[in-house]
N, CA and C atoms as a LAMMPS dump frame, in Angstrom:
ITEM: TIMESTEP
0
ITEM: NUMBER OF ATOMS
357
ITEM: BOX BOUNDS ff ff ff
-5.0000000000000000e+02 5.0000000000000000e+02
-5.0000000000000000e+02 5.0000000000000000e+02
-5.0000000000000000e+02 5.0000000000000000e+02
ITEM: ATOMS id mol type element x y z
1 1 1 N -245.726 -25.98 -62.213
2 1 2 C -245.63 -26.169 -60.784
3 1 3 C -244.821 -25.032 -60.142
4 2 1 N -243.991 -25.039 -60.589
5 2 2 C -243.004 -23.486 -60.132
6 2 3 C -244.045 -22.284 -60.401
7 3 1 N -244.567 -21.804 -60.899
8 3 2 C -245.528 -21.037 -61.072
9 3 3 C -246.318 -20.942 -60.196
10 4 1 N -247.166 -21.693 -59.605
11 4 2 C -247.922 -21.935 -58.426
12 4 3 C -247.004 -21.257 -57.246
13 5 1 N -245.98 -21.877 -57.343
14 5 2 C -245.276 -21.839 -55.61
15 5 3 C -244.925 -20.172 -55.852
16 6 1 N -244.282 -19.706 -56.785
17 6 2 C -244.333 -17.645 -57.402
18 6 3 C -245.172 -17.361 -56.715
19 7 1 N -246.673 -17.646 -56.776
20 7 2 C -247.454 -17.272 -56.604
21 7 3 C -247.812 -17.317 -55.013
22 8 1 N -247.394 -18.547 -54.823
23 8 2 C -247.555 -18.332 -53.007
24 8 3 C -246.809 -17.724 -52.521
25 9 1 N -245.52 -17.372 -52.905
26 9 2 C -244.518 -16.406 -52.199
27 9 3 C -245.155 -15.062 -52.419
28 10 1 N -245.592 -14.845 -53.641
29 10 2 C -246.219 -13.424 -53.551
30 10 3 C -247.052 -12.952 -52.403
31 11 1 N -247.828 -13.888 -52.518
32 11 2 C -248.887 -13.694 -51.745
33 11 3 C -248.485 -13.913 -49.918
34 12 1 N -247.31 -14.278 -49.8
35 12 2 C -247.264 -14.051 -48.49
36 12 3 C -246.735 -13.169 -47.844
37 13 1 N -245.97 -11.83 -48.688
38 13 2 C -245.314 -10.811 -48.698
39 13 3 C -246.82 -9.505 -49.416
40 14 1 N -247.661 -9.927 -49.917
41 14 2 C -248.666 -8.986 -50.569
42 14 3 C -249.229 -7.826 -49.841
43 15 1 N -248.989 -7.717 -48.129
44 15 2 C -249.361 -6.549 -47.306
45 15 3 C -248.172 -6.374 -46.556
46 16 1 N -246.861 -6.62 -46.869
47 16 2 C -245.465 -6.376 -46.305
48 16 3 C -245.066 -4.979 -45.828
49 17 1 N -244.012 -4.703 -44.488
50 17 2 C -243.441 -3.487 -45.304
51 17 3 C -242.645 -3.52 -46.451
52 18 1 N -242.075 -2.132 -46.933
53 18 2 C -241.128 -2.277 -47.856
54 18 3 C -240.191 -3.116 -48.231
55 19 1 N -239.15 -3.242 -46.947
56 19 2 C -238.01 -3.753 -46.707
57 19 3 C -238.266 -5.662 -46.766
58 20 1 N -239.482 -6.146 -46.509
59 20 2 C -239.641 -7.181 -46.507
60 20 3 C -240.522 -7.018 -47.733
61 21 1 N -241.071 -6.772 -48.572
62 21 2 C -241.154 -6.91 -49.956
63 21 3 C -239.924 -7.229 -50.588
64 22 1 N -238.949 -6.359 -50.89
65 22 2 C -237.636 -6.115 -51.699
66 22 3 C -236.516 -6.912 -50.93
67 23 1 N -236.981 -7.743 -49.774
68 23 2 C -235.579 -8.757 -49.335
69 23 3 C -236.382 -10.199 -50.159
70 24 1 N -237.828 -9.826 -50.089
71 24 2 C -238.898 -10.988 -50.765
72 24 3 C -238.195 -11.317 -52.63
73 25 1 N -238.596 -9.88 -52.917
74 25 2 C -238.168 -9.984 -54.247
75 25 3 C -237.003 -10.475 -54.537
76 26 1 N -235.709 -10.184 -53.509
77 26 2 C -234.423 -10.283 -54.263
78 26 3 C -233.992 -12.092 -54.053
79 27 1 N -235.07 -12.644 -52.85
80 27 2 C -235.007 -13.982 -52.508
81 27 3 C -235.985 -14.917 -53.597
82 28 1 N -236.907 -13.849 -54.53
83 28 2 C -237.425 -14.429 -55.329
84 28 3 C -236.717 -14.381 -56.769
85 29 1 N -235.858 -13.793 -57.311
86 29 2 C -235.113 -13.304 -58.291
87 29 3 C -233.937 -14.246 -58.639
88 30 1 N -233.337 -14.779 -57.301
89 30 2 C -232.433 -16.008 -57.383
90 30 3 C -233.391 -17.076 -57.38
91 31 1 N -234.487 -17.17 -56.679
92 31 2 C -235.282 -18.869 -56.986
93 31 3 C -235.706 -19.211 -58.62
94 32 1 N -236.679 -17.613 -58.87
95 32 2 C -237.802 -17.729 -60.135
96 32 3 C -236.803 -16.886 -61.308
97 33 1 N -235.711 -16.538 -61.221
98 33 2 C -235.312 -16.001 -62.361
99 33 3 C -235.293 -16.265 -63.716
100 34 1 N -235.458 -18.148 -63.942
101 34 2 C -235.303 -18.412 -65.055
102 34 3 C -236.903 -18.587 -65.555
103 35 1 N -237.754 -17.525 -64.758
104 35 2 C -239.33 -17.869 -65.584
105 35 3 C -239.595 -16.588 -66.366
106 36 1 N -240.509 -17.261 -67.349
107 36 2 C -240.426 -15.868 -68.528
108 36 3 C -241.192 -14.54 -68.021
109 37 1 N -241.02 -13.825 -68.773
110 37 2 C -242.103 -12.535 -68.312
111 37 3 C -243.558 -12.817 -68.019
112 38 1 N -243.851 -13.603 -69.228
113 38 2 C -245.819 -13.497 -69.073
114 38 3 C -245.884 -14.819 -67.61
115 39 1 N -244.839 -15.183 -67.069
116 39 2 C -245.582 -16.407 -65.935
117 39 3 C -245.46 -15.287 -65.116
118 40 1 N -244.379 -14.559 -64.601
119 40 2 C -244.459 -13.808 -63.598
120 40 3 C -245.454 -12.907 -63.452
121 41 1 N -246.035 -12.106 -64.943
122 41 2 C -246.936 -11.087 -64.828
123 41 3 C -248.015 -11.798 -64.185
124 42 1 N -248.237 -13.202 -64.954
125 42 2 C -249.675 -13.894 -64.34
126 42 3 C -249.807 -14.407 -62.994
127 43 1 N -248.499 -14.752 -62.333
128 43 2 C -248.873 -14.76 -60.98
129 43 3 C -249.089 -13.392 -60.125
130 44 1 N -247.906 -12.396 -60.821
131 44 2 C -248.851 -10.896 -60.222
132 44 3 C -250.011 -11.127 -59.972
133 45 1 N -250.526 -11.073 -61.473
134 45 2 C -252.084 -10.748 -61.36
135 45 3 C -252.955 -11.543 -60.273
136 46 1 N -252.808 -12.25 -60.376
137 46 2 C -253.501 -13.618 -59.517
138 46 3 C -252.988 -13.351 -58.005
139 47 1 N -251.815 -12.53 -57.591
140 47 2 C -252.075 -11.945 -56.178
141 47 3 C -253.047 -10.959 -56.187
142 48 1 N -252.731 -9.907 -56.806
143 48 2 C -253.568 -8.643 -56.872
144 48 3 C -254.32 -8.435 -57.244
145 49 1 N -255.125 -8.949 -58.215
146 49 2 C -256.165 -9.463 -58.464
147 49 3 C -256.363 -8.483 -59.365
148 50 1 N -255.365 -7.855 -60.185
149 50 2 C -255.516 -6.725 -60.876
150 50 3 C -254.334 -6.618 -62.173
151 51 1 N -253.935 -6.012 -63.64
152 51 2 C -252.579 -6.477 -63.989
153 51 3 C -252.045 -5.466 -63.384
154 52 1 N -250.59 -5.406 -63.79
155 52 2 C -249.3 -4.889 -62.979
156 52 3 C -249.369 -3.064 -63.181
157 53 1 N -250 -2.663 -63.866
158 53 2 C -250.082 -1.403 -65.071
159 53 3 C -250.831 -0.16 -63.985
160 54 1 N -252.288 -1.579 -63.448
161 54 2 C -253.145 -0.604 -63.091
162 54 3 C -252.94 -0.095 -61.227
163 55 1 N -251.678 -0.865 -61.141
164 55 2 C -251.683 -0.519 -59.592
165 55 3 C -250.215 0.66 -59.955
166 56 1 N -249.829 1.038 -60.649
167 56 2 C -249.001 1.928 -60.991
168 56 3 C -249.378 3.49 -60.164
169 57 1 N -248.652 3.722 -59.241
170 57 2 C -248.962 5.095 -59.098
171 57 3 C -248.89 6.364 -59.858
172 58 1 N -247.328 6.293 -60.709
173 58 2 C -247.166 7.251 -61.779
174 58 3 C -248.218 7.108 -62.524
175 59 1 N -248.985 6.077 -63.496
176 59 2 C -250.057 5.967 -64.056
177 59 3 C -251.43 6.522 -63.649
178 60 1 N -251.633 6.707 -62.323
179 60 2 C -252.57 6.673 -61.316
180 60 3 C -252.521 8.217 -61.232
181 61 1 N -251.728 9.029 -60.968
182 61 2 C -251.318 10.138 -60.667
183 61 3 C -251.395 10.925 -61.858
184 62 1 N -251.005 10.464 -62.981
185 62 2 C -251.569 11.244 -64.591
186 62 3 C -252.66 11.542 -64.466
187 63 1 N -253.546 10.41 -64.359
188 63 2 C -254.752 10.27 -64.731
189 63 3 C -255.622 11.493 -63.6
190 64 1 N -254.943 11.229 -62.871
191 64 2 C -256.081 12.265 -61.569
192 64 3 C -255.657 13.351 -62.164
193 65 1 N -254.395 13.991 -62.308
194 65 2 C -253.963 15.279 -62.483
195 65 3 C -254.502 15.636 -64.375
196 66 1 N -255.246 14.543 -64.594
197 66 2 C -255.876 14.921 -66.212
198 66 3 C -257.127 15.87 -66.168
199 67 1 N -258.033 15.202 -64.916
200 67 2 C -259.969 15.46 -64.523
201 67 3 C -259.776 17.009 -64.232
202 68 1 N -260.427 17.427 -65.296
203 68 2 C -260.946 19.139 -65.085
204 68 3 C -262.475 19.003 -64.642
205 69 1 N -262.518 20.038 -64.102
206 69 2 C -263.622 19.932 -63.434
207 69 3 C -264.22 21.31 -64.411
208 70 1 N -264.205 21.68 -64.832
209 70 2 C -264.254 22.971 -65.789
210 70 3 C -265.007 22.444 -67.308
211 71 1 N -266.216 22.803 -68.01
212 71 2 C -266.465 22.185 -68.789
213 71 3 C -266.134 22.655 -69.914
214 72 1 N -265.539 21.712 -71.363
215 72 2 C -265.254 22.48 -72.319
216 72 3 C -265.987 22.847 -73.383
217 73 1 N -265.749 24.124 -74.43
218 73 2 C -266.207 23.937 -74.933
219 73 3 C -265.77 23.882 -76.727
220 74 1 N -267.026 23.198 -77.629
221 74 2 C -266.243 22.357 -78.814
222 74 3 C -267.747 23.071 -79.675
223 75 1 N -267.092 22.825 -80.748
224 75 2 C -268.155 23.327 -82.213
225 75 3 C -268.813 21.649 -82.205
226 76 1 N -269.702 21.733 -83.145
227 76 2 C -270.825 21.185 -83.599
228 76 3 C -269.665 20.014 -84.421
229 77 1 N -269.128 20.609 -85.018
230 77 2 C -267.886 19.706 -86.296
231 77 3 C -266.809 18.957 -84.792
232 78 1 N -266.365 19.444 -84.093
233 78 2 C -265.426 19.254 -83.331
234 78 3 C -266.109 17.848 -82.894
235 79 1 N -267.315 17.592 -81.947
236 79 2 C -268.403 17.006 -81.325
237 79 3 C -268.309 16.057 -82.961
238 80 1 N -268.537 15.871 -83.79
239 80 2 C -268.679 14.957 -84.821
240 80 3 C -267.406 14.379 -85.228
241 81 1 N -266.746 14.863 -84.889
242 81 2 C -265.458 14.088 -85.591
243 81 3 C -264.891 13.519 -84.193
244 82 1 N -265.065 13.511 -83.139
245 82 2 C -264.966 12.94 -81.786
246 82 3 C -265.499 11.385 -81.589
247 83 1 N -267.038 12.23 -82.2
248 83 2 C -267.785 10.693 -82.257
249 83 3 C -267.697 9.439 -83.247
250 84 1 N -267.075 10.092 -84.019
251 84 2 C -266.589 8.88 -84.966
252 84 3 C -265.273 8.044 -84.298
253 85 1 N -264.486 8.663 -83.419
254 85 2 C -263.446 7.819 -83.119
255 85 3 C -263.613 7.792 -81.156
256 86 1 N -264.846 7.557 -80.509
257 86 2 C -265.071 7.644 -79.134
258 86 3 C -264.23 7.234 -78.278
259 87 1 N -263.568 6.005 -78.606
260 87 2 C -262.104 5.66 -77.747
261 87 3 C -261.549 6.092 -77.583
262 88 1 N -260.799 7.111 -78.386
263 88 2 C -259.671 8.041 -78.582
264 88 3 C -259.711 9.146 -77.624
265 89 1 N -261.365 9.314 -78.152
266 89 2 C -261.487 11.05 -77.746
267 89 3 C -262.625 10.891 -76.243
268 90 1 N -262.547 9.826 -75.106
269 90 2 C -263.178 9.729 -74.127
270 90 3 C -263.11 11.07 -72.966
271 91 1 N -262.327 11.456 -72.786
272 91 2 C -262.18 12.329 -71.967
273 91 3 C -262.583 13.416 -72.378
274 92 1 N -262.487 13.814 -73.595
275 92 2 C -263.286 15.141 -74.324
276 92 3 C -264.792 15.433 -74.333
277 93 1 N -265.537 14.099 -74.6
278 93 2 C -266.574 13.925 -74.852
279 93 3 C -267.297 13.821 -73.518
280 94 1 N -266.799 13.544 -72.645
281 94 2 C -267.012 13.616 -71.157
282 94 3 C -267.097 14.885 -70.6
283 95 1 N -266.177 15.515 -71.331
284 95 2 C -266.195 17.251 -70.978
285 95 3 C -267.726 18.175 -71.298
286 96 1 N -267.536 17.115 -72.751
287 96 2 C -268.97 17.876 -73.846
288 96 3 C -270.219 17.129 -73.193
289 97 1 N -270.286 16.4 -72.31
290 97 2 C -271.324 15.725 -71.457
291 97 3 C -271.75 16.646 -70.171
292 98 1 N -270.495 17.055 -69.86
293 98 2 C -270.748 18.036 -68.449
294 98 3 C -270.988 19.323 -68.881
295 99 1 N -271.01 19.631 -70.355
296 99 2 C -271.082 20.992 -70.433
297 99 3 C -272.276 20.942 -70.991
298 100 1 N -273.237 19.936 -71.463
299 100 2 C -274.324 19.599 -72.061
300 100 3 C -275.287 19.648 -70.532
301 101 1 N -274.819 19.34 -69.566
302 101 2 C -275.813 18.52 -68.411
303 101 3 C -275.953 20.007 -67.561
304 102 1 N -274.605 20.566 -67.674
305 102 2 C -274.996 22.557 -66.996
306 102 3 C -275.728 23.128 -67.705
307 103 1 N -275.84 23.146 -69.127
308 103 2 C -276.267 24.145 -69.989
309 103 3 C -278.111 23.649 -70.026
310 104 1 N -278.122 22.027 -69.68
311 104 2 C -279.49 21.954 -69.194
312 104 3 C -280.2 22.062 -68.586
313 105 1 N -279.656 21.561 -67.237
314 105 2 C -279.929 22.229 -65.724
315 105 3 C -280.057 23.658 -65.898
316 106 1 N -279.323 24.491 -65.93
317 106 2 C -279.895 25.871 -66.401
318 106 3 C -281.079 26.187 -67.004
319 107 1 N -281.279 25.648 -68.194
320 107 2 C -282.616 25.946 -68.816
321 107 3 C -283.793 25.12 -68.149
322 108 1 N -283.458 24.364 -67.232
323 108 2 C -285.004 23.567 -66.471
324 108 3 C -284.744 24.536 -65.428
325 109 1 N -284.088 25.478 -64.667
326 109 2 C -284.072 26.057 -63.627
327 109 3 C -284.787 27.239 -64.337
328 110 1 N -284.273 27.783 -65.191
329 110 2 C -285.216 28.806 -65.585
330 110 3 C -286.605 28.846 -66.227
331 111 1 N -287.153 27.492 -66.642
332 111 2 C -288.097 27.075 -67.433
333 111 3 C -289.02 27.425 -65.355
334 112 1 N -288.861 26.057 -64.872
335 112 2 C -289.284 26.41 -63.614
336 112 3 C -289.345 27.706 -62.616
337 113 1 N -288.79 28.635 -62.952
338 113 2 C -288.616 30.085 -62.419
339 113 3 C -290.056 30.692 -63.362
340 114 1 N -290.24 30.465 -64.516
341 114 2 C -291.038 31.135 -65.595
342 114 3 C -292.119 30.412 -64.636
343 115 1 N -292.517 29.212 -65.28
344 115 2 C -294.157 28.492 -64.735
345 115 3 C -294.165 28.82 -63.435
346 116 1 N -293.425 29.064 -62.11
347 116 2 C -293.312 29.828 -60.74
348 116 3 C -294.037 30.994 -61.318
349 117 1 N -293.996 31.996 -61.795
350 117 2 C -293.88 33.227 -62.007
351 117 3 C -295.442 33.541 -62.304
352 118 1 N -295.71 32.58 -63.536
353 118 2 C -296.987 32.579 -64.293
354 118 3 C -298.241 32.078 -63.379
355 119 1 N -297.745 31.255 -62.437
356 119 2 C -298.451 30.759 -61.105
357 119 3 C -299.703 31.964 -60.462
């Protein structure tokens, strides 16, 4: 039952300014203090509709400042030992996707320049 009511306080502070967030929190800290970690995370979630991790800006801000736009490039062995562990190596293989999808586009642009030609 206390859990529930977490949850409505969240949610009535969830588009706050600052200052009424953090007078929210510190009025929630003396009510809900004695609830464990995983109730609080779960009423997070259940405001935001998201867990606590992914609304992280520092997290958020890695990740953008990771995306090259530049494609790389990897050996034949490199590309195989990637694919055996794809979780790991997602962002690489994403690279070897964009550098696969230029290097094709190219050759249909020039395939089509030839049959133009032969026209």
């Amino acid at each position: 039952m206390r859990e529930g009511n977490l949850t409505e306080e969240l949610r009535s502070v969830a588009f706050g300014t600052y200052p009424e967030v953090f007078a929210k929190f510190r009025s929630l800290s003396e009510r809900y203090g004695g609830l464990s970690q995983d109730s609080i995370i779960s009423a997070f979630t259940r405001v935001t509709g998201q867990g606590p991790m992914l609304n992280n800006p520092y997290i958020q801000n890695r990740r953008v400042k990771a995306i090259s736009s530049l494609p790389a490039d990897f050996t034949k062995d490199q590309v195989g030992e990637m694919l055996r562990s794809p979780d790991a190596n997602e962002q690489a293989l994403r690279r070897v996707e964009q550098k696969v999808d230029l290097e094709a586009s190219e050759i249909i642009r020039r395939l089509r320049k030839i049959l133009e030609d032969s026209m």
